[in-house]
Each structure stands twice: as structure tokens, then as C-alpha cells.
HTML snippet that shows the backbone in 3Dmol.js (N, CA, C, O; Angstrom):
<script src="https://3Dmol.org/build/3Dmol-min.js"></script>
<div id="view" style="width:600px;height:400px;position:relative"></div>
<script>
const pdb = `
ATOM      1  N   UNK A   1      26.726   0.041  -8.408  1.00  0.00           N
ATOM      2  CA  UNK A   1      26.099  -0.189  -9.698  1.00  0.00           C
ATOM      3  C   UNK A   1      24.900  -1.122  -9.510  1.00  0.00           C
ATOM      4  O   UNK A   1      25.039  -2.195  -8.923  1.00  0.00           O
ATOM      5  N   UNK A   2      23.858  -0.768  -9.946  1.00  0.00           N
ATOM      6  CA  UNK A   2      22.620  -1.327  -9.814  1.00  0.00           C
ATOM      7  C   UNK A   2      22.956  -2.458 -10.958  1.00  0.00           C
ATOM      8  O   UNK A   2      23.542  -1.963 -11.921  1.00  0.00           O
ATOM      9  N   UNK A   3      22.689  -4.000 -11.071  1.00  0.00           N
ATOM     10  CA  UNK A   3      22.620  -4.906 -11.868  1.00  0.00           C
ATOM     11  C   UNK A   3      21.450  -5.363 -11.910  1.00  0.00           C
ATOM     12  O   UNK A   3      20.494  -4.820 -11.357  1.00  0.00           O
ATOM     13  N   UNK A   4      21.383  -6.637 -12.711  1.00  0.00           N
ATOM     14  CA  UNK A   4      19.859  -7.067 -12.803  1.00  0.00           C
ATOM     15  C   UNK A   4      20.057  -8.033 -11.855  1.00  0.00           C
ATOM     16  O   UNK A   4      19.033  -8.540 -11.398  1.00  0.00           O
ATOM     17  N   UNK A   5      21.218  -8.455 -11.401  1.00  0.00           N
ATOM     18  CA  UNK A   5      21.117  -9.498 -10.530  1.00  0.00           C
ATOM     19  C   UNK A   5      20.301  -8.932  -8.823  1.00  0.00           C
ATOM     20  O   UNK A   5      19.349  -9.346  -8.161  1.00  0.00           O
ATOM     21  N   UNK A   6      21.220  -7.903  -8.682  1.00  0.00           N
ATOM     22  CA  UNK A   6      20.847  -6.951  -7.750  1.00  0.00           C
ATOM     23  C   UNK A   6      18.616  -6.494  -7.679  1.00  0.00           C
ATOM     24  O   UNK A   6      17.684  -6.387  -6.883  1.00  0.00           O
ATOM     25  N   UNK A   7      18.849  -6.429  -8.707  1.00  0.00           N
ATOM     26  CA  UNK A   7      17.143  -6.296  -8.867  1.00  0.00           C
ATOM     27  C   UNK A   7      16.517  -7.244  -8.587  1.00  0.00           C
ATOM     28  O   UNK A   7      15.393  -7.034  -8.129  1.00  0.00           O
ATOM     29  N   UNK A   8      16.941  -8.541  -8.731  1.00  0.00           N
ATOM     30  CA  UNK A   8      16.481 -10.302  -8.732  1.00  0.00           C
ATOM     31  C   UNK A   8      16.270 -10.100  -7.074  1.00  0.00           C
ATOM     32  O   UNK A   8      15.225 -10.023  -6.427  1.00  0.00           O
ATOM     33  N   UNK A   9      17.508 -10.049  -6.692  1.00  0.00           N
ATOM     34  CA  UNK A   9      17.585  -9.886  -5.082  1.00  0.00           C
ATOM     35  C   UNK A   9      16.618  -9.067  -4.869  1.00  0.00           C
ATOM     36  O   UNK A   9      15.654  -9.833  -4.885  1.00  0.00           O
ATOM     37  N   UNK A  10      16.215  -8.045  -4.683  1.00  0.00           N
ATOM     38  CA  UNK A  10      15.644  -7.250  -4.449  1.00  0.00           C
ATOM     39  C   UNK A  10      13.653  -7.611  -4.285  1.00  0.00           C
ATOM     40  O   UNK A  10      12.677  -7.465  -3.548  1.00  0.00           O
ATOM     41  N   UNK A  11      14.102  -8.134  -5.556  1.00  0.00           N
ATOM     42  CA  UNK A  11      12.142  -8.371  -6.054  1.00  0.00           C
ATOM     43  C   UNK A  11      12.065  -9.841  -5.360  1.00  0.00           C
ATOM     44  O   UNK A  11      10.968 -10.397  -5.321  1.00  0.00           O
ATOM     45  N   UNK A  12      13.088 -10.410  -4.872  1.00  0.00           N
ATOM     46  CA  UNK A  12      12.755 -12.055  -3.930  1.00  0.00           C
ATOM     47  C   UNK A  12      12.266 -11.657  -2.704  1.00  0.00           C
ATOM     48  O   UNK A  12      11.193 -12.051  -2.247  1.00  0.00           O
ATOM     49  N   UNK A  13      13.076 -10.827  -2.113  1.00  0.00           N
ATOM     50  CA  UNK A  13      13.244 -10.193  -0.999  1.00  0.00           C
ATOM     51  C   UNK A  13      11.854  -9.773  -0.657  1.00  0.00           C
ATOM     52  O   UNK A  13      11.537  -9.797   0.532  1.00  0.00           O
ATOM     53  N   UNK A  14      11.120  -9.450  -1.414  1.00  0.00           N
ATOM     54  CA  UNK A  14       9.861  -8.486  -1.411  1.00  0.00           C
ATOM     55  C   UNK A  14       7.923  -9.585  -0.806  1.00  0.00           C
ATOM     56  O   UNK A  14       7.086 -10.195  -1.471  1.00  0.00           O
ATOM     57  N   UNK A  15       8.058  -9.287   0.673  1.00  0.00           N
ATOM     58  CA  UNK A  15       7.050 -10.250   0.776  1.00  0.00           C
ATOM     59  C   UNK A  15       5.841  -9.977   0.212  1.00  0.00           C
ATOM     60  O   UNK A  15       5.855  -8.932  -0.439  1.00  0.00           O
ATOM     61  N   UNK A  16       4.451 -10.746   0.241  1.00  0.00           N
ATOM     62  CA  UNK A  16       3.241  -9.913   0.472  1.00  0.00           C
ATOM     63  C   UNK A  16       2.870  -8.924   1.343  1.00  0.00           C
ATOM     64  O   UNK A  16       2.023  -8.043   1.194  1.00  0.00           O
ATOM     65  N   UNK A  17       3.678  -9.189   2.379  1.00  0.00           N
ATOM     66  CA  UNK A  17       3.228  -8.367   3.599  1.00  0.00           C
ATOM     67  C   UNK A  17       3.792  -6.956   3.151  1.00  0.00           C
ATOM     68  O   UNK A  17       3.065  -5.964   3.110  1.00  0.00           O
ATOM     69  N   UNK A  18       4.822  -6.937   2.895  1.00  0.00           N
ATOM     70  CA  UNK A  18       5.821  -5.512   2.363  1.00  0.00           C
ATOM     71  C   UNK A  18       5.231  -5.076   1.297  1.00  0.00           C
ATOM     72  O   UNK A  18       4.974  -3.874   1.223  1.00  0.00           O
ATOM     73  N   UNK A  19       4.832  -6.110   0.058  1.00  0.00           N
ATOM     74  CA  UNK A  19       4.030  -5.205  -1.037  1.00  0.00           C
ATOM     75  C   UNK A  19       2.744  -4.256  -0.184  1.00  0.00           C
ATOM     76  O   UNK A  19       2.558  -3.046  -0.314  1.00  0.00           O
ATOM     77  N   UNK A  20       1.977  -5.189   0.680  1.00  0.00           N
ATOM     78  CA  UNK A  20       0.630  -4.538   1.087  1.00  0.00           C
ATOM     79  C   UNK A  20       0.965  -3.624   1.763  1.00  0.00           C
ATOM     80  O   UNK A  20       0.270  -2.637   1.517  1.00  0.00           O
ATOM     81  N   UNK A  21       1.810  -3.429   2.621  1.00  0.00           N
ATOM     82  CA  UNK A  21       2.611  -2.406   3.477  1.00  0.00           C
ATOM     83  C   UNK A  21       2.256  -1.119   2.488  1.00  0.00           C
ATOM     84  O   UNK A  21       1.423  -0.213   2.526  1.00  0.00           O
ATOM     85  N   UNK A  22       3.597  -1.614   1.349  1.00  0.00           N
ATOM     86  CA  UNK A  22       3.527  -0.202   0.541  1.00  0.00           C
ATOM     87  C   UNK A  22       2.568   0.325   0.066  1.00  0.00           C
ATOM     88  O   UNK A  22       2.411   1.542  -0.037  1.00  0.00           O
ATOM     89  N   UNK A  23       1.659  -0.696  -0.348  1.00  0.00           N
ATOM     90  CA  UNK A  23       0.319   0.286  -1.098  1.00  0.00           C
ATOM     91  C   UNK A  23      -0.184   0.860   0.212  1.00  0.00           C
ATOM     92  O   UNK A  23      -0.343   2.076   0.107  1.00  0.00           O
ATOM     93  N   UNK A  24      -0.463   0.419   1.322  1.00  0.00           N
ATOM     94  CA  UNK A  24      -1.038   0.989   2.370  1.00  0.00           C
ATOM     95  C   UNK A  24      -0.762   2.621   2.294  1.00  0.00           C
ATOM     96  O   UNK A  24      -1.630   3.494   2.291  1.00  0.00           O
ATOM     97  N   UNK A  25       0.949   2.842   2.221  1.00  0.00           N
ATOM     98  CA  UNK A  25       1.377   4.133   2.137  1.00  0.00           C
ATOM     99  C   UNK A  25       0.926   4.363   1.141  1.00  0.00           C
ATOM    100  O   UNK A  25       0.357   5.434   1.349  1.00  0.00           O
ATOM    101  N   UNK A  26       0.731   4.051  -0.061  1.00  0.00           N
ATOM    102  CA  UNK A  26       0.206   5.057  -0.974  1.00  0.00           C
ATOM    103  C   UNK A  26      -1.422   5.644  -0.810  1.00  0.00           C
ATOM    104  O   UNK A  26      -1.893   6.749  -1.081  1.00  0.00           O
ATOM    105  N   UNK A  27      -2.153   4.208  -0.157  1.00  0.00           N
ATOM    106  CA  UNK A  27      -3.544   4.832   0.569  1.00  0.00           C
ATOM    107  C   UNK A  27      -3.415   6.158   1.284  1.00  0.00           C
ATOM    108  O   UNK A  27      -4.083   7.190   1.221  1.00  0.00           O
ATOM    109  N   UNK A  28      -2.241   5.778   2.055  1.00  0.00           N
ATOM    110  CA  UNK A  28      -2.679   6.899   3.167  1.00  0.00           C
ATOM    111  C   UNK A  28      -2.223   8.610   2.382  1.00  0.00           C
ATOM    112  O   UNK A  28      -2.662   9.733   2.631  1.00  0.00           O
ATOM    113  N   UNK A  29      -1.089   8.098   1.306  1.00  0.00           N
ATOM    114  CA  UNK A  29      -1.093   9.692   0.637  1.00  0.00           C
ATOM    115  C   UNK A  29      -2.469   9.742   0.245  1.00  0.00           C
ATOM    116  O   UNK A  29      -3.341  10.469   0.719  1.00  0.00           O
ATOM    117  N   UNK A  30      -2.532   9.236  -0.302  1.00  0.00           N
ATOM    118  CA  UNK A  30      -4.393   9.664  -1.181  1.00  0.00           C
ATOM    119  C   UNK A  30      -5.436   9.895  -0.481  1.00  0.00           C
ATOM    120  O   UNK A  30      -6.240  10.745  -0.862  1.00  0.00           O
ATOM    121  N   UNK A  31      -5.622   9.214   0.635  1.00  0.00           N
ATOM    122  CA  UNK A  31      -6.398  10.181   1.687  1.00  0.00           C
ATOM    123  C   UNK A  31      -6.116  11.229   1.889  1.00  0.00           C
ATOM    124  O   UNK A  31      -6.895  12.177   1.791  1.00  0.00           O
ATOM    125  N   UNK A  32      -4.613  11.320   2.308  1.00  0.00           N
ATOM    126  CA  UNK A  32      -4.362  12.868   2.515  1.00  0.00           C
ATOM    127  C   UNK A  32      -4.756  13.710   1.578  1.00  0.00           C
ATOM    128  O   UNK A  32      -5.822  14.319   1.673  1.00  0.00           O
ATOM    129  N   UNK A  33      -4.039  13.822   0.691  1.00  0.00           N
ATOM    130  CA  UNK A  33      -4.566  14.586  -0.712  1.00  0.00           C
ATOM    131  C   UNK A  33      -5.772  14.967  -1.159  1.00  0.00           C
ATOM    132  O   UNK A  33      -6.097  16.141  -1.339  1.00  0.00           O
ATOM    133  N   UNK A  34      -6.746  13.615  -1.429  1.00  0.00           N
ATOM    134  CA  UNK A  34      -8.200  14.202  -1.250  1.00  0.00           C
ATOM    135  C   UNK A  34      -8.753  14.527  -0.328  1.00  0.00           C
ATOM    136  O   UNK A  34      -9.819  15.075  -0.607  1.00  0.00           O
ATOM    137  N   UNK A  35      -8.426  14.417   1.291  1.00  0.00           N
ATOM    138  CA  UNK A  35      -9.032  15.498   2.495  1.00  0.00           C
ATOM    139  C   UNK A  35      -8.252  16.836   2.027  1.00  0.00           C
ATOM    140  O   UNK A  35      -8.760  17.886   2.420  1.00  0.00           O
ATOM    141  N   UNK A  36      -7.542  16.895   1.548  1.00  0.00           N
ATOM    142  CA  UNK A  36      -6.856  18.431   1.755  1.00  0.00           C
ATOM    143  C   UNK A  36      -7.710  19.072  -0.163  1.00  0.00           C
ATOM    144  O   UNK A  36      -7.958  20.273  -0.265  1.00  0.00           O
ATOM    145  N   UNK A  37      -7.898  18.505  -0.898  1.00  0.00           N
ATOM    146  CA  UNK A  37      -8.697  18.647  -1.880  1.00  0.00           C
ATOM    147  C   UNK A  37     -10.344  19.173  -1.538  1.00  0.00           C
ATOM    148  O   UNK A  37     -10.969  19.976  -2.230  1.00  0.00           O
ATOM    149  N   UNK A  38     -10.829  18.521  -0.335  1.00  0.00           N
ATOM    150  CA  UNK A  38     -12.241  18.470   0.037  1.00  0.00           C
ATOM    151  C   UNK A  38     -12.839  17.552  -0.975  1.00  0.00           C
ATOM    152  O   UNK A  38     -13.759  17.913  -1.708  1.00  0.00           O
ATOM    153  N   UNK A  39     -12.339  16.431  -1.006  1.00  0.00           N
ATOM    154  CA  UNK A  39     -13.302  15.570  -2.052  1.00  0.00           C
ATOM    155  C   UNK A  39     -13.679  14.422  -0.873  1.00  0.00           C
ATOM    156  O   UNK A  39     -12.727  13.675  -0.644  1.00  0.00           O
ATOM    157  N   UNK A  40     -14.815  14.163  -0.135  1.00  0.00           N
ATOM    158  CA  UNK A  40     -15.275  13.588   0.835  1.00  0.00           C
ATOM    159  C   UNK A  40     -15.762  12.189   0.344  1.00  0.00           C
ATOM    160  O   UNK A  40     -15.750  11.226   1.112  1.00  0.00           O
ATOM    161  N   UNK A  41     -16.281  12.069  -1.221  1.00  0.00           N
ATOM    162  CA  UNK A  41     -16.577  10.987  -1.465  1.00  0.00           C
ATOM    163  C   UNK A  41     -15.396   9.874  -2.033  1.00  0.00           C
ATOM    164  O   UNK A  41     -15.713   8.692  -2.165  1.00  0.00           O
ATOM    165  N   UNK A  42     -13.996  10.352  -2.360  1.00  0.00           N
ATOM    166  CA  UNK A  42     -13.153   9.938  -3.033  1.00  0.00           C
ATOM    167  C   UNK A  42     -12.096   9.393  -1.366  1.00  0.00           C
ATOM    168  O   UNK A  42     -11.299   8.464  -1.233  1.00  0.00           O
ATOM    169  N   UNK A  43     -12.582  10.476  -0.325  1.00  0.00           N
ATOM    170  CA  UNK A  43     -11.987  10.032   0.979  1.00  0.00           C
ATOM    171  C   UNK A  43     -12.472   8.477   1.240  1.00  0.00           C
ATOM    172  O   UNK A  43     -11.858   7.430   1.033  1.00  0.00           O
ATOM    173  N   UNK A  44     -13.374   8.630   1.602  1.00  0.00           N
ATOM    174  CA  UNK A  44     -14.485   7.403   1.789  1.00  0.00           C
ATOM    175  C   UNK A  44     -14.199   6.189   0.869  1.00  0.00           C
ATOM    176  O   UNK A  44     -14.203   5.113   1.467  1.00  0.00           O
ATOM    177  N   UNK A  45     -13.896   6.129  -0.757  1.00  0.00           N
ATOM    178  CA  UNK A  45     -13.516   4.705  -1.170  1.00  0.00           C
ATOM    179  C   UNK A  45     -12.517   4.530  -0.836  1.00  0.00           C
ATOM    180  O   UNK A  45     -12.257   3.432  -0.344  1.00  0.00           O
ATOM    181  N   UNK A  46     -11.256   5.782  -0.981  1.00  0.00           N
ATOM    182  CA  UNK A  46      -9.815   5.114  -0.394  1.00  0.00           C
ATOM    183  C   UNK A  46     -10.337   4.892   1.258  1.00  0.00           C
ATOM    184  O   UNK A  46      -9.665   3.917   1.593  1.00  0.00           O
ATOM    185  N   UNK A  47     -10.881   5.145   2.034  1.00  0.00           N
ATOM    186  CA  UNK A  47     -11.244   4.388   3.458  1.00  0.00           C
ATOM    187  C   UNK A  47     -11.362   3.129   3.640  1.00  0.00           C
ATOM    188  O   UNK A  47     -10.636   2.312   4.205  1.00  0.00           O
ATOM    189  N   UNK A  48     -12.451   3.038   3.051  1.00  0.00           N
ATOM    190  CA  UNK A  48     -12.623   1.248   2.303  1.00  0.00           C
ATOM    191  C   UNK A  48     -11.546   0.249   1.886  1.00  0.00           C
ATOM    192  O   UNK A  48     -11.322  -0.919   2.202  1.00  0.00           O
ATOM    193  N   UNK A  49     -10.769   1.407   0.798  1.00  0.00           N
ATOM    194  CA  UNK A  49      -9.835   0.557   0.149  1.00  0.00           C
ATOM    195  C   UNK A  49      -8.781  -0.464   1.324  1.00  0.00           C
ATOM    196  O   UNK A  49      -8.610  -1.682   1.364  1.00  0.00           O
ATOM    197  N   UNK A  50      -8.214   0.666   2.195  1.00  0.00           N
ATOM    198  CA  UNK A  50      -7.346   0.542   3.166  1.00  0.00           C
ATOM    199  C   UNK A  50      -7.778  -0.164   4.239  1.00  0.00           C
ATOM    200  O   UNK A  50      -6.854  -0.792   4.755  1.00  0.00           O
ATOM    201  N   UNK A  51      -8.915  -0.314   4.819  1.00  0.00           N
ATOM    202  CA  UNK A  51      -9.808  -1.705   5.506  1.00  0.00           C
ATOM    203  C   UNK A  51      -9.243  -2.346   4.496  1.00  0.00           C
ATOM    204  O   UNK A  51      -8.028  -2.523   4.595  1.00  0.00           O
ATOM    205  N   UNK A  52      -9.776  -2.741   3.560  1.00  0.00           N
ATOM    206  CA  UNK A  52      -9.728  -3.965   3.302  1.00  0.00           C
ATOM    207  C   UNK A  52      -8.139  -4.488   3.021  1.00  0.00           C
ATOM    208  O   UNK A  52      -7.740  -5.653   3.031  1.00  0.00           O
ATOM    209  N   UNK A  53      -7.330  -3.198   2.756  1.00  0.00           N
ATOM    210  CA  UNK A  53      -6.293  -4.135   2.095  1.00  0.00           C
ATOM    211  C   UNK A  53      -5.564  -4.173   3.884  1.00  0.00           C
ATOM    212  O   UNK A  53      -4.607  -4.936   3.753  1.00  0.00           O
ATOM    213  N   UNK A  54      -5.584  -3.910   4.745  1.00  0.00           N
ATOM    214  CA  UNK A  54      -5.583  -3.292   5.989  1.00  0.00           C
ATOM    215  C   UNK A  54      -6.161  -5.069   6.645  1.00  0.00           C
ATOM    216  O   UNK A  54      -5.404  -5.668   7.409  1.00  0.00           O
ATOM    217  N   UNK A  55      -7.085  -5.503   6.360  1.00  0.00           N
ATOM    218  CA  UNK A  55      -7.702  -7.350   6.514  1.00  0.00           C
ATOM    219  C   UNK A  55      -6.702  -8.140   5.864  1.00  0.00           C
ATOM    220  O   UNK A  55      -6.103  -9.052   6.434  1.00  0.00           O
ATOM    221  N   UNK A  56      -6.472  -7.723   4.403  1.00  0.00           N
ATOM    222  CA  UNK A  56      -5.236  -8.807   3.749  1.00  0.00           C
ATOM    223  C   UNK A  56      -4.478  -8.843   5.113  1.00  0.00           C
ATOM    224  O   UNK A  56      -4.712  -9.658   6.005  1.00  0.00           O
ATOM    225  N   UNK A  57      -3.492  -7.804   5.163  1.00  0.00           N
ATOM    226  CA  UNK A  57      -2.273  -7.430   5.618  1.00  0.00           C
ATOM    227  C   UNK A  57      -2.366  -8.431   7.325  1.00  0.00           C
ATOM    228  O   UNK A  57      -1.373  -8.744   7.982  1.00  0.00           O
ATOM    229  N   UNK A  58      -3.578  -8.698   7.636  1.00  0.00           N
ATOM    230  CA  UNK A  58      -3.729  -9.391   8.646  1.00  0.00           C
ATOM    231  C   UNK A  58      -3.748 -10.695   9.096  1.00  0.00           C
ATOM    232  O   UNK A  58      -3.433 -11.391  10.061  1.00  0.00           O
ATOM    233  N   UNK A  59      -4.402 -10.752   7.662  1.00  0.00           N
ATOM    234  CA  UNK A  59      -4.890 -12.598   7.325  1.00  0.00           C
ATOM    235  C   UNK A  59      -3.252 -13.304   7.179  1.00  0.00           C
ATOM    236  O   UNK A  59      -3.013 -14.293   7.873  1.00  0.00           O
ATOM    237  N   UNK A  60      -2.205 -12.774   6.292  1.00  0.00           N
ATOM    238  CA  UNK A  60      -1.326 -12.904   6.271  1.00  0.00           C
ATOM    239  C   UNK A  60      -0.508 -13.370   7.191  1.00  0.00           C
ATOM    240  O   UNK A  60       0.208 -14.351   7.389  1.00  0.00           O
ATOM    241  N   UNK A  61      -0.873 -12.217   7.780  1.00  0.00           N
ATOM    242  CA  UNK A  61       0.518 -12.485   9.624  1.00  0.00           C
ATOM    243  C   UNK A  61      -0.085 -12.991  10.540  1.00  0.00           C
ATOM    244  O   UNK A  61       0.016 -12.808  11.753  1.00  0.00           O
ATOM    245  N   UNK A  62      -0.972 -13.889   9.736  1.00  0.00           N
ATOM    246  CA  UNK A  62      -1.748 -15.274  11.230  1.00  0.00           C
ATOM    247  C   UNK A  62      -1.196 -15.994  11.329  1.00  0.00           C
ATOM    248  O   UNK A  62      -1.477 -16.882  12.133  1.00  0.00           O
TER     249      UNK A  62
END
`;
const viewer = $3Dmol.createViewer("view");
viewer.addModel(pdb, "pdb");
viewer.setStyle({}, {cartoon: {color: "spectrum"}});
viewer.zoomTo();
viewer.render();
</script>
């Protein structure tokens, strides 16, 4: 049974590094998606995006 206590745990548990992690994966679907779309300019900001959040994710684990 999922509780709210269980959720508490859960969302403590949750570093920066692991949030940035995850969006990373969602970058990398969306690249995929718009290369397989052929949208070359929408490739290119999520490129960007993922550098940079790709620098967070670094600065972090110094």
C-alpha cells in the first residue's frame, strides 16, 4: 500500500543529481522523437538543453 508516509520517503530520498538524471532521460526521449520526426531545429535546442543540464549534473558531483 502506497501511503503518504511512503511518498515522504520517497521525495527525501530524491537528490539533485537523480532529479537531473531524470530529466536528462526525458531529453534524450525528445531528441529521439524529434530526429525520428525530422524536426532538426527542435533537435538542436533539446541539444543545448542537455549540455547544459548535462554541466549542472557535473558541477554537482565536484
Amino acid at each position: 500500500m502506497n501511503t503518504e508516509t511512503d511518498n515522504i520517503d520517497t521525495l527525501t530520498r530524491m537528490t539533485p543529481v537523480k532529479v537531473l538524471s531524470q530529466n536528462m532521460s526525458t531529453i534524450a526521449q525528445a531528441i529521439d522523437d524529434a530526429a525520428t520526426d525530422g524536426n532538426k531545429q527542435q533537435v538542436l535546442q533539446l541539444v543545448d538543453s542537455a549540455e547544459a543540464l548535462l554541466k549542472a549534473i557535473s558541477k554537482l558531483n565536484q
